[in-house]
N, C-alpha and C positions, 0 to 999 in steps of 0.2 A: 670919972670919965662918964661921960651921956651915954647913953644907946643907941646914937649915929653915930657918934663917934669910936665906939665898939667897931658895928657895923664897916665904917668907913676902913678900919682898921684891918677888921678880914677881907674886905672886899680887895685890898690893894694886893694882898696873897695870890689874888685866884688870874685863871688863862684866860684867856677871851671866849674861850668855848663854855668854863664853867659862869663867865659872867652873862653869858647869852642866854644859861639857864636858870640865872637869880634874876634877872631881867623877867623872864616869860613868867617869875612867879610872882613877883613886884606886881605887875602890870596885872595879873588876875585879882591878885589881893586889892587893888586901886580897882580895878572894874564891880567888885562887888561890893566895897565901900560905898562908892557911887552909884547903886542901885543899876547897873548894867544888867541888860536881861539875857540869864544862860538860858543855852537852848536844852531845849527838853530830853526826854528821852526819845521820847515818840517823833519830834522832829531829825533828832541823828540818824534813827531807825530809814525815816523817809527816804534819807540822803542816799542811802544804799540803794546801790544798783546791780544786780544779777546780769548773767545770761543762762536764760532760760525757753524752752518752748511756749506758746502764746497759751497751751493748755495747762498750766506748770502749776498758777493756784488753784485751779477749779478740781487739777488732778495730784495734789500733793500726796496725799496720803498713797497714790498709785505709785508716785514715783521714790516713794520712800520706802515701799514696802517690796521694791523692783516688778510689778507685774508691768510697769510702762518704765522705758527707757530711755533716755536722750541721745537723740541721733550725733 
């Protein structure tokens, strides 16, 4: 027996939920076959959005150490 057809063999096993997650790993392993570009660290980092006062980086270390507080 081949190794898709292994494959093919466990796949007919599984729920639709666990095939939605051999799917999302298919589809990663094919993106980086194909030289797809992962985003970086530094870009996910970006993505992130707070809520914060407009003073929050300039006074990090104030508000981490509690002498300023968030209203």
């Amino acid at each position: 027996m081949t190794t898709k057809e292994l494959i093919h063999a466990e796949i007919e096993k599984l729920s639709e939920e666990e095939l939605k997650q051999v799917y999302s790993v298919v589809k990663s392993l094919a993106g980086a076959k194909t030289g797809e570009p992962k985003s970086s660290f530094m870009a996910k980092l970006k993505r992130i959005q707070i809520e914060a006062p407009e003073d929050f980086a300039a006074n990090l270390d104030l508000y981490l150490n509690g002498e300023k507080r968030v209203q």
